[in-house]
N, C-alpha and C positions, 0 to 999 in steps of 0.2 A: 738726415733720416735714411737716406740710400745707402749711407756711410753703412751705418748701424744694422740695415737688415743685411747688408751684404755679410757685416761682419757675423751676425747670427747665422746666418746659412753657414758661413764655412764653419763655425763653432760646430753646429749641427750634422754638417759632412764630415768632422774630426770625430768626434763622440761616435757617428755610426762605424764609422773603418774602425776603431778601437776595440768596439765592441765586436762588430764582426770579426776581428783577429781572435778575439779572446775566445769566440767560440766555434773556429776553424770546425768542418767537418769536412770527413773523405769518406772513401770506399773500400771495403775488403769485398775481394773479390776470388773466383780461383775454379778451380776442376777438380773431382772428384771420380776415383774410379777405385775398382776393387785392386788386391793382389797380382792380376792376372792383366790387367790396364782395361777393365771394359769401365765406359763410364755408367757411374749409379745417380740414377734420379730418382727424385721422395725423398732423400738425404736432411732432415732436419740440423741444420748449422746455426746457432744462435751464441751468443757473447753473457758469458755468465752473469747474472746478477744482472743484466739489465732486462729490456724490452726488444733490443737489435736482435734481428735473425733473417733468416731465408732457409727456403725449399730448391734444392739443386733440380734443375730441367732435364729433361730429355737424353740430355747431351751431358751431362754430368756437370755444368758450371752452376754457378751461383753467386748471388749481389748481395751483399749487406750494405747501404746506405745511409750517408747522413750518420757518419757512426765521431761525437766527437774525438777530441786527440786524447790520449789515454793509452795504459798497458790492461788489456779484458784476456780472460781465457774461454779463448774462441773452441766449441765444444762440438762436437759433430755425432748425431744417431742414428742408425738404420736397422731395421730388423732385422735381423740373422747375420749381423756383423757388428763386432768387439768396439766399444766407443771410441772416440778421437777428441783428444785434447791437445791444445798448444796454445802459447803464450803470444801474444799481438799485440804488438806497439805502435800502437799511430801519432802523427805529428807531424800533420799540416798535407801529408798528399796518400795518395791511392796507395794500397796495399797489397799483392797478388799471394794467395796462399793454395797453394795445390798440395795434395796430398790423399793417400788410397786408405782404404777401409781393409782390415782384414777380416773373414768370415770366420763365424764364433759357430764351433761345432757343437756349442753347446743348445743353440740359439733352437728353438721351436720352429723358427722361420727357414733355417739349413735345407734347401733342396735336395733332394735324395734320387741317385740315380741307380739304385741296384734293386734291384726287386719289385719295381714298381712299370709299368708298361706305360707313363708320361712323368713326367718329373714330378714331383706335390713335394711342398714344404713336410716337417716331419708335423707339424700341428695339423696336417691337413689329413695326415696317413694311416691306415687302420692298421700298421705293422708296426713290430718290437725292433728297432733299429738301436745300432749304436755306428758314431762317427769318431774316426780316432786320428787325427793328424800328427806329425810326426814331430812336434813338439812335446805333446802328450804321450808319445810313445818311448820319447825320450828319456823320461822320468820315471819309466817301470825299468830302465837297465836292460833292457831283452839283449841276450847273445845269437839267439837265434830267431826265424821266423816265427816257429810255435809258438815262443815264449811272448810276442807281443798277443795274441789270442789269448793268454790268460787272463789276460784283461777283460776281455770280453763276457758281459753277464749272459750265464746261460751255458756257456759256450766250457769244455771241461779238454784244457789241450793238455794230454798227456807230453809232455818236452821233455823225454828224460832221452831222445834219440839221436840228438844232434841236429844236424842241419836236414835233416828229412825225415821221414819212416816216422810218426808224431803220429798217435792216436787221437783222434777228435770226435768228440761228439758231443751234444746238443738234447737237456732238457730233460736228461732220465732218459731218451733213446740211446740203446747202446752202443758199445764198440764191438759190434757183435763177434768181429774175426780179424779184426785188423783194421788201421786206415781210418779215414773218412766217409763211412760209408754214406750217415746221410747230409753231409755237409760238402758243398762245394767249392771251391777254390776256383776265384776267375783272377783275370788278369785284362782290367777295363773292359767288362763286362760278357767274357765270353769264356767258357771251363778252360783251365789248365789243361785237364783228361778229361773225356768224358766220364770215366770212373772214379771215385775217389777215396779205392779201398784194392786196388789191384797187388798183390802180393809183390814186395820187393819195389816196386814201381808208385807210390803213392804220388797222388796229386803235387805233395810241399816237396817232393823231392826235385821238381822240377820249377821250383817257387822259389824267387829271392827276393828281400826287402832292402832295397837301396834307396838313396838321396832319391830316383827318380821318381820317387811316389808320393804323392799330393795330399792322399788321403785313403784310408782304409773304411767300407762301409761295411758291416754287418746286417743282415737282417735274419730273424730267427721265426719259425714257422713264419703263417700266413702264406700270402703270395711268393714262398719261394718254393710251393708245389708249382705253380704252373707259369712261371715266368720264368723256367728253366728245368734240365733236365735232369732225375736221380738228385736232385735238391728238395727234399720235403724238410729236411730239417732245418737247415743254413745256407745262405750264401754267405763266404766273403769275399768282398771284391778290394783288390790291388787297385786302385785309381792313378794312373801318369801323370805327373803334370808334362803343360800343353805349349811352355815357354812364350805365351801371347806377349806378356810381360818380362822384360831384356833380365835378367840374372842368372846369378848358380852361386854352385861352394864348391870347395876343394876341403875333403876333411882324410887327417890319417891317423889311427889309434895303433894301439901295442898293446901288447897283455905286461903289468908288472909281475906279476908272480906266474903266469905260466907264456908258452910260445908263441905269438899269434902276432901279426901284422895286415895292417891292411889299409887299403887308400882308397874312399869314395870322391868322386868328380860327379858336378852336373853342369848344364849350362843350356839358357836358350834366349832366343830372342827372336823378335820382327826384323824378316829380312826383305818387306815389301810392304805395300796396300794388304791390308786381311790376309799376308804372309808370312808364317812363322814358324819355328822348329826350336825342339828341345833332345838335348843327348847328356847321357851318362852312363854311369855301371861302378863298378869296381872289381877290384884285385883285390886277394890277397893270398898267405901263405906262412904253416908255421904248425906247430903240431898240435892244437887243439888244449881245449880247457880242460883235458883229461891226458894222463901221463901215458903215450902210445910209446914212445921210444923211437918213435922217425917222424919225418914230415909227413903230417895226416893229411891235411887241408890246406888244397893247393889251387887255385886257378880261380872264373869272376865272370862278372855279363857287363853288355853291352846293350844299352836300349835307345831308341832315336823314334821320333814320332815329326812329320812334316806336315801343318796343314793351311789348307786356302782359304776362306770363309771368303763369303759370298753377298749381297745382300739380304739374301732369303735360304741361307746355308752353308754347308761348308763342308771338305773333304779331307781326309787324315789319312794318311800314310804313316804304316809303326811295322817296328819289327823288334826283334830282339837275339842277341845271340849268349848261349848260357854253355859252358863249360866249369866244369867246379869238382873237384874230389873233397869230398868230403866226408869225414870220420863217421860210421855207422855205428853208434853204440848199442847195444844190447846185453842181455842181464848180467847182472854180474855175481858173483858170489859172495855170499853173507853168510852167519853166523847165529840163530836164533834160539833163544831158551826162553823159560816161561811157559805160559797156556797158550792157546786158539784166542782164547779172549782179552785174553793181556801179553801178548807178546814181547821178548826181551831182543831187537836186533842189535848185533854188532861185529865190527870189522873182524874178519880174519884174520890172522898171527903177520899174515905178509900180502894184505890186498887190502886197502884202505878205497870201501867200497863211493866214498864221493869224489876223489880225484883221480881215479886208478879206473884201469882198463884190463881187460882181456887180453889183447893187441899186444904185440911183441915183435919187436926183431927177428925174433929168431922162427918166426910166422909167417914171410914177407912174401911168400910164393906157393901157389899151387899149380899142382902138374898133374894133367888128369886126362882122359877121352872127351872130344868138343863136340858140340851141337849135333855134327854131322860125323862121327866117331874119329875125328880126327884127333893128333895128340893136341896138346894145348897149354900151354900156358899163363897163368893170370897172376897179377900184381894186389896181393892183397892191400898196399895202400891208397890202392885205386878208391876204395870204399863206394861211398855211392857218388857216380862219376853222369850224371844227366850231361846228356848234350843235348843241344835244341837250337835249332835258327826255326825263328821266327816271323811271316809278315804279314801285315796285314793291312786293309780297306775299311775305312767307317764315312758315311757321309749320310748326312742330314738335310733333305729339301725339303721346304713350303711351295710344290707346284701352284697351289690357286690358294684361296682366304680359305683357313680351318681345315685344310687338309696337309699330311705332313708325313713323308716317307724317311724309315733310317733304315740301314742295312750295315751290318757290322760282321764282315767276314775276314777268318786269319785259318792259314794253311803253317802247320808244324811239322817241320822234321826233329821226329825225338827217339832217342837211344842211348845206350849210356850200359852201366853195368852197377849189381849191388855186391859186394864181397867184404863180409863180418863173420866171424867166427861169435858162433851162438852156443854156449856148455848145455851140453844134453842130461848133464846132471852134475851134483858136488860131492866127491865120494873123497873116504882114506884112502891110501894106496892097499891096502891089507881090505878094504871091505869092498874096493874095484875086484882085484884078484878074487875076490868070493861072489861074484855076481855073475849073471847070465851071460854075461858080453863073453868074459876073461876064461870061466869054466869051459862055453860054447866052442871056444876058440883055441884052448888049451895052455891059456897064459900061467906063467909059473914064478916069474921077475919081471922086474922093473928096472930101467938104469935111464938117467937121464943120456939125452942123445949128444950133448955136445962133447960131454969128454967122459961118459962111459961111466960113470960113479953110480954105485946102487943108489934105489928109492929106498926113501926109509916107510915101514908100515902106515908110519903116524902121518907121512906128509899127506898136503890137502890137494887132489888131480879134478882136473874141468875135463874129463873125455869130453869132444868139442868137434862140432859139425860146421865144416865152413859153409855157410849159406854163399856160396861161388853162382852167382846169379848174371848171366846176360840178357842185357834189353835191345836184342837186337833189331826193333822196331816198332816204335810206338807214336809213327805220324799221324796227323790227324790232321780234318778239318772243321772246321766249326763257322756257321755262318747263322746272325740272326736278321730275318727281313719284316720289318715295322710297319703298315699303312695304320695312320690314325686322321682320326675326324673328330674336329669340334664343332660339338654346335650350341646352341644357348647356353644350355646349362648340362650336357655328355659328352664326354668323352670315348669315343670307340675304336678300338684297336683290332685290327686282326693285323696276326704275326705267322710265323712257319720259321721254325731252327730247324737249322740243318746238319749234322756231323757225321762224318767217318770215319770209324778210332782202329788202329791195328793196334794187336795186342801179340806180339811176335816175343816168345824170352823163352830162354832155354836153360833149368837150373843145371848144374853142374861141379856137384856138391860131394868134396871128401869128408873125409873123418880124420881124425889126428886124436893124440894123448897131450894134455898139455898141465903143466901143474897150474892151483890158484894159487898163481899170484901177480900182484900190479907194478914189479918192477922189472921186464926181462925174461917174462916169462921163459921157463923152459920145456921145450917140447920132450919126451919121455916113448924111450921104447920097449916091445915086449918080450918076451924070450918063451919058449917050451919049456919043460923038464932037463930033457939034453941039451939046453943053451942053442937050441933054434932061433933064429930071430923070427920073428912074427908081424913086426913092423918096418920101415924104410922112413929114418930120420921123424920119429913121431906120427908119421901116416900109419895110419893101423887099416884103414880101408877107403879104395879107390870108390867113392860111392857114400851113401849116405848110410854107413853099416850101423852105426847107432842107432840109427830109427829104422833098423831093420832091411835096408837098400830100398828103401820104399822111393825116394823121390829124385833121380834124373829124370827131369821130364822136359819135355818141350812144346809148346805153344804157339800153335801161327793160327788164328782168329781175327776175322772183322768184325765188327759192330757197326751199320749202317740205319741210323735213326731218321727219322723222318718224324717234325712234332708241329701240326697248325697249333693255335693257339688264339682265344679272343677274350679281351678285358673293355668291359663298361664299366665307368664311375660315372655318375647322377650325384649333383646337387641338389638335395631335392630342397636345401634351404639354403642361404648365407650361411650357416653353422655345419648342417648337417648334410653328410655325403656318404654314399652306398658306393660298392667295390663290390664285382665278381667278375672272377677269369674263371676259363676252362682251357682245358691242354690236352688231346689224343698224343700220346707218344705211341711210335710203330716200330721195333725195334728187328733186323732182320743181319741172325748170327750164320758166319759161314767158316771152315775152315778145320783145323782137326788140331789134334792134340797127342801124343804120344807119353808112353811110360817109361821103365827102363829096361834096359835088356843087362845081360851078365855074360861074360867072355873071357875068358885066360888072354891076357897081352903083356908084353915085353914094352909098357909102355915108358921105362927110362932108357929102352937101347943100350942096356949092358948087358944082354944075350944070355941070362937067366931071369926065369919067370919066379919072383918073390912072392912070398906069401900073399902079401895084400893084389898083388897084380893075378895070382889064381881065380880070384871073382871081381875085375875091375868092372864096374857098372856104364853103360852108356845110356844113348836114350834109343828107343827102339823103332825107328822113324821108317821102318820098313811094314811095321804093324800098326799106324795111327790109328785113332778113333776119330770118324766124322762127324762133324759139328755141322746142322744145318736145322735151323730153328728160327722161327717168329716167334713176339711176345708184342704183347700191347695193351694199353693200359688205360684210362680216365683220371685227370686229374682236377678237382674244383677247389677256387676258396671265395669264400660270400663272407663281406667285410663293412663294417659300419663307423665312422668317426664322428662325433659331436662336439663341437667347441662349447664349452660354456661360458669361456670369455676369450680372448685376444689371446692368451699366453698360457690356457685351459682347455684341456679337452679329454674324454673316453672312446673309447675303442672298442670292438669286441668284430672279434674273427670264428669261422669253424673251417677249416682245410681238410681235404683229403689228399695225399700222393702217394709215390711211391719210387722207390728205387731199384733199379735193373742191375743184375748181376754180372758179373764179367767172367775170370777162370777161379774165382773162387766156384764154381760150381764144376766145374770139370774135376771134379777128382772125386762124386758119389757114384757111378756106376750107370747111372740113368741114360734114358733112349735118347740121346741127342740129335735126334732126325725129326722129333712131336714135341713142338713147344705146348701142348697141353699137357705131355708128363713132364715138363723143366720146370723143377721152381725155380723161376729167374725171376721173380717179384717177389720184395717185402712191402710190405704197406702201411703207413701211419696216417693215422686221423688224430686231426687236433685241434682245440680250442683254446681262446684268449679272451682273456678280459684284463683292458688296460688302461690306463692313467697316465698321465703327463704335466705337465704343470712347471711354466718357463717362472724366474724371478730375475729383480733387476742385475745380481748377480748369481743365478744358477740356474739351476735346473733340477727337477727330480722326474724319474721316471718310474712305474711300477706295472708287473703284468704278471696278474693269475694265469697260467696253463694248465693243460691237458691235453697229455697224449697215450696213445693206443698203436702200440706196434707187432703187427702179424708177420715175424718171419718164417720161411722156409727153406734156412740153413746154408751155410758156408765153410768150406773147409779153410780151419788155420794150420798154416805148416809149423808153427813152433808147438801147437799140443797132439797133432798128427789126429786131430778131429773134426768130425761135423760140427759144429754150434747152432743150433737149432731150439729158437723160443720164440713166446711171445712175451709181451712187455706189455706193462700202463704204469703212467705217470701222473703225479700233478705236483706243483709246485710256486712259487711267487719269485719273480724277478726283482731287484729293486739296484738303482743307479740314480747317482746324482753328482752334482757338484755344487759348490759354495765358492766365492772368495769373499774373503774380510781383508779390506785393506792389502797389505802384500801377501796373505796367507791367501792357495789354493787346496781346496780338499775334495778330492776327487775320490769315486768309489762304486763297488756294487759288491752284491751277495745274490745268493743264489739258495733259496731252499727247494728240493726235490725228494718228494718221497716217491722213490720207485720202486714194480714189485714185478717182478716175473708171472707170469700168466699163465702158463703151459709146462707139462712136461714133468721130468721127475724132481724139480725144484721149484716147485709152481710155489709161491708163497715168499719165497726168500727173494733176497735185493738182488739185483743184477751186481755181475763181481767189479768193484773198481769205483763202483758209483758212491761217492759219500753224500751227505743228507746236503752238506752245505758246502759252495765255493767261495770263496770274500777274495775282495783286494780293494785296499785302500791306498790313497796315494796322494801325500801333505807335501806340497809345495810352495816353497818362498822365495819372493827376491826380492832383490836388495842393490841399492848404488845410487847416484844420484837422477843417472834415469833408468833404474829397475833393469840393466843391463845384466846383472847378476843373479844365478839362480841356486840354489840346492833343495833338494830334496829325497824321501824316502819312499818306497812301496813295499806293502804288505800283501803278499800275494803265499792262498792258504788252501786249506780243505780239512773237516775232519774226517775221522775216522771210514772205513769203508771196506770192503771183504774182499780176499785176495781172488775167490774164485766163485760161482754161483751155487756151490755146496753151502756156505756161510758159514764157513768152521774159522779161517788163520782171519785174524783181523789186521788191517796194515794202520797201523797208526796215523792220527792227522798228524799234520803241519803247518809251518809260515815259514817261507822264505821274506826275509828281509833284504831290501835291495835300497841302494843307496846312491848319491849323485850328485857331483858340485860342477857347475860351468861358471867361470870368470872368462868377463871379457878381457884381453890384454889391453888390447888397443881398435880404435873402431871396426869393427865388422871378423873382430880376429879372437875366436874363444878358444878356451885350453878348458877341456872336461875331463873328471875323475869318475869311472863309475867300477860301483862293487856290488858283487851280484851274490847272491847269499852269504852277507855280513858275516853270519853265525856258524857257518858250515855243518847246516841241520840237515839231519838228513831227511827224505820226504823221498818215501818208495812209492813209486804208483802203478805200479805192477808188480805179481810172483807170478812164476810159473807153478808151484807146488799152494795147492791150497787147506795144507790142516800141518802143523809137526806134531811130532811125539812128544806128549809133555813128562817134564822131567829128565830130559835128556837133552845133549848138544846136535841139534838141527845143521844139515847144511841146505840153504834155498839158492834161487837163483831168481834174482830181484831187480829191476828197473828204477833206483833212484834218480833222483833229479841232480844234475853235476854241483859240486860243494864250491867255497868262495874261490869267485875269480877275481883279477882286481885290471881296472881296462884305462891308459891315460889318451886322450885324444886333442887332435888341435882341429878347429874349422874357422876355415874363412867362405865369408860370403863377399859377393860381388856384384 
């Protein structure tokens, strides 16, 4: 009997170990953090298709237990961060899987740090934001900085300028005189300039987009009247990354069909406890997407940011240093027949206006009287040459519970010089010799300058004014100081920006004859009756004699702003939260500004005084005019967001701001000693009403506006006038994105109906504005882990008026833009991208606004550069 239960028992201990073998179970386990290595807790991780999951802690780890032996795909969610999947094999012991989440800009959940005085997810925000990472920036092709701002809804970047000098503007407010005026340009979170319309000088001129940047944030009205300065219309902010997390890449492209090379580096990593640092920039060097005939674009930046963090904060050390020549394009000469309303543009006999240039060889030098009437010499393919070192201080403490100090201060030395020859108009050589200049002056012949051969009547000449511009200082400081408080359910902010901006430049501007044409141009000289010369190797005058010797002038001006500022947000439910800032800006201008003066000089030192050197122009710095003025201002916005569910929510905003002037205001005549006779404020008031709506794979965004702009006037040097209006707008925003399976379809449009308000065109569009801007942008990959990508963008506008009379109409367009990256080998891609497919042309500016119908028109027109085609290699690391 004892025989027998023994032998049962051990039966019974066999059967149980069998069985338990048969249904081994272990653990997955592991750590979770984002891109940047912080860990994320709330992480929902679960095992497909079964019941197995976990919630990641505090600390970013997480348990799955008791999970049997099996292959599951172990699946991972977080709000405002792109899913995670991967395949898991278990079989009989523990399994450790670590791996980071990366944030989905498309996500409702996306933290927003520009425009807003606390951070809030975008579902929580009563502003029209868009997030653009540099993946997605990828896939529009951009050649230059402006050209990723197309993208942007709302946002209308004229990029027909090269690497700087980009008109931008926002929502139906115009470009009124140049620039940026009401859009600002930061650089992690503090302005480029304080200005962002300064003549020759614009904010992107001093902006480059490199490997070092994380992310791009937009925001359009609302709160970016008073959470910053001369920004009612826009911010965009450049965001760094912060190398928390060890990587970089090394990437180098070339141009196949035109000259360009260039090599972006980045790289950062933890070199301590809560210590770590990121650097990078680029070179390059090569003549540009448009045919100059020398090396245009030459030189690159450097940027490095070091920071500490703390338990309760943390401190950043950044700087940047930016040297760069780069190509300044401007208009170029066309060809038009047709009406006002159906326009016929096309290329001239020998300037093919999408790949061709002004810019010539035989152009490479001016020699003229300097700042200080000294002789001087300048390198026209200096173009626009920004220099800038840069550094700067940001740190963030939690002194006690719910209170929280940030202070973001950076000192810039900026200078540099702009030199682009601009045609003052597009004449025959026979209908030159019959105008006011040639009659004025006693011109009789023409011969080209290099080996003396007549002009024929019929050739087509650019008389051509070198915009010879130095920026002899344009430092600044800029400092913004944070105290906020939380408490149950408010948020309280009082802030105070601080900046100091010199505006120091001195133009220094000849005239020359030059023929249109884009390959070599040649410059062309004048002669009397008696075969007098009249000109010296194409200079026909030392001075800006085309526009009448109006502008040597010179500039040495401070701007010293002083702006408190305070923002409350109220929760007044779980859904629903209230938003209102105010901002005193004080702004206190000091310093003078001069004209030009006229003098007989021997200024080539061959001891005869030539025609053009009998009236060589200077600047007249013995006569300044004094500048000594205050302005100040009020700025509010009162802001509303209601969720109606999770990945849902409405908006609606009303703003007031405004933006302060810089030297566009120095050249009306006005008492510059009484800033109550200065118009140095324009002003816009505006409204929104918005929608947003996250899905499992997208997103859409949509927002009604209204705006209202009371300017009083700024001088543009390229039409040698005041521009002086008022504006009102309204219009609909709409953005979204999808993916299906490996298709991404990205996109926005823009409708704006804008109308002039004031003055002797009260009634008609503002010039340049079209009804509508789109860009669409279908994206696929492919391979067996979606390592591969290609795609296209459609980036457009119709129709719109050259100039605020409303007579020449400038045709819509689409640029189509195109894009394939294969990976070779891991972490190692080879990208082809082509940037107007079609070589459409798409003008977004004329300086002539009506031709004469029935006849051959010549204009002088800003299209956007024709196909380039660009092959690049990047590795990550």
């Amino acid at each position: 009997m004892n025989l027998f239960k023994r032998n049962v028992s051990i039966l019974f201990l066999m059967l149980f170990l069998v069985t338990a073998s048969g249904f081994a179970q272990s653990t997955i386990s592991g750590k979770i953090n984002d891109e940047s290595g912080i860990p994320l807790s709330g992480v929902n991780v679960v095992l497909d298709g079964t019941t197995y999951g976990a919630v990641s802690d505090f600390d970013g780890n997480y348990q799955i237990q008791n999970v049997p032996d099996g292959t599951y795909a172990l699946s991972a969610t977080f709000i405002g961060f792109s899913n995670f999947s991967q395949s898991v094999t278990v079989s009989g012991q523990d399994v450790t899987v670590n791996f980071s989440m990366s944030e989905d800009a498309e996500s409702l959940d996306q933290i927003l740090l520009t425009g807003v005085a606390n951070p809030r997810s975008k579902i929580e925000s009563s502003v029209s934001v868009t997030t653009i990472k540099p993946e997605n920036i990828e896939k529009s092709a951009p050649r230059t900085t402006a050209e990723i701002f197309r993208t942007i809804p709302g946002i209308r970047s004229e990029s027909s300028g090269g690497e700087g000098n980009s008109n931008i503007a926002v929502r139906g407010v115009p470009v009124s005189s140049g620039g940026s005026k009401y859009v600002q340009l930061q650089e992690d979170g503090l302005p480029v300039l304080l200005f962002g319309d300064i003549a020759f000088a614009t904010a992107d001129i001093f902006t480059r987009y490199d490997s070092n940047i994380a992310r791009i944030e937009a925001i359009r009205g609302g709160s970016a009247s008073t959470l910053s300065s001369n920004s009612p219309g826009a911010i965009i902010n450049l965001i760094s990354k912060t190398g928390k997390k060890e990587g970089g890449s090394l990437g180098t492209s070339f141009g196949v069909d035109y000259n360009t090379f260039r090599t972006d580096f980045e790289y950062g990593a933890p070199i301590g406890d809560g210590f770590y640092f990121h650097m990078g920039g680029f070179f390059r060097v090569g003549e540009g997407i448009r045919d100059a005939g020398y090396t245009a674009n030459k030189g690159g930046q450097f940027k490095f940011n070091l920071t500490k963090e703390f338990d309760k904060g943390y401190v950043r050390l950044y700087g940047k240093y930016l040297n760069d020549k780069a190509i300044a394009y401007l208009p170029n000469p066309i060809q038009v027949t047709g009406t006002n309303d159906d326009p016929d543009f096309e290329d001239l006999p020998n300037f093919d206006a999408n790949s061709q240039t002004l810019h010539t060889p035989f152009l490479s030098q001016s020699v003229g009287l300097g700042e200080s009437g000294e002789l001087r010499r300048s390198n026209v393919a200096d173009g626009m040459n920004p220099v800038s070192t840069s550094v700067g201080v940001e740190f963030m403490f939690e002194p006690s519970e719910g209170w929280k100090i940030k202070n973001n201060g950076r000192f810039s030395f900026n200078k540099g010089g702009f030199n682009s020859p601009f045609p003052a108009s597009v004449v025959t050589a026979n209908d030159f010799l019959a105008g006011d200049f040639a009659t004025d002056n006693g011109y009789s012949s023409l011969t080209y300058a290099n080996d003396g051969s007549p002009v024929p009547g019929s050739a087509i000449l650019a008389p051509t004014v070198l915009f010879d511009t130095e920026l002899n200082n344009f430092n600044n400081f800029m400092n913004d100081l944070r105290l906020s408080k939380s408490f149950d359910n408010i948020d309280v902010t009082l802030g105070f920006f601080k900046s100091y901006q010199n505006v120091s430049m001195s133009w220094l501007w000849n005239s020359y004859l030059l023929e249109a044409s884009g390959d070599k141009a040649r410059l062309i000289n004048g002669f009397d009756a008696a075969g007098n010369p009249l000109s010296v190797n194409g200079l026909i005058g030392y001075g800006a004699a085309l526009f009448g010797n109006c502008c040597q002038r010179g500039y040495d001006t401070n701007y010293n702003v002083s702006a408190p500022y305070a923002d409350v947000s109220i929760d007044a439910t779980e859904n629903l939260n209230f938003n209102a800032s105010i901002r005193f800006d004080n702004g206190k201008v000091d310093g003078s500004f001069a004209g030009p003066v006229t003098s007989s000089t021997d200024i080539n030192n061959d001891g005869v005084i030539s025609y053009p050197e009998q009236t060589a122009q200077a600047i007249d710095r013995a006569n300044p005019t004094t500048v000594d003025y205050d302005y100040d201002y009020v700025s509010y916005s009162l802001g509303a967001n209601y969720k109606l569910q999770d990945n849902e929510a409405v908006f609606a905003r009303y703003s007031r701001g405004a933006s302060a002037k810089a030297d566009r205001i120095l050249f009306a005549g006005l008492n510059y000693l009484d800033g109550d006779q200065i118009n140095a404020l324009d002003f816009i008031n505006q409204a929104e009403l918005g929608y947003k709506r996250g899905f499992d794979r997208g997103a859409l965004y949509a927002t009604l506006f209204y705006a209202k702009t009371i300017e009083e006037g700024g001088f543009e040097a390229t039409t040698q006038s005041i521009i002086e209006n008022d504006y009102k707008s309204f219009g609909v925003e709409l953005e979204g994105t999808y993916t299906i399976n490996d298709l991404n379809l990205r996109g926005g449009i823009t409708y704006t109906k804008a109308e002039i308000d004031s003055g002797d065109n009260e009634g008609n569009t503002p010039r340049r504005q079209p009804d509508f801007i789109y860009n669409f942008i279908p994206t696929y990959v492919f391979g067996n882990s979606k390592q591969h990508s290609v795609g296209l963008s459609f980036i457009g506008q119709s129709k719109a008026f050259a100039q605020d009379s409303n007579m020449l109409v400038l045709p819509g367009f689409v640029i189509v833009n195109s894009f394939v990256s294969v990976e070779v080998t891991n972490n190692l891609s080879a990208n082809l991208s082509a940037n107007n497919v079609f070589d459409s042309l798409g003008i977004t500016e004329s300086e002539e606004g009506s031709i004469v119908e029935g006849q051959t028109n010549f204009l002088r027109v800003r299209p956007v550069p024709g196909r380039s085609i660009s092959l690049g290699l990047n590795y990550k690391f």
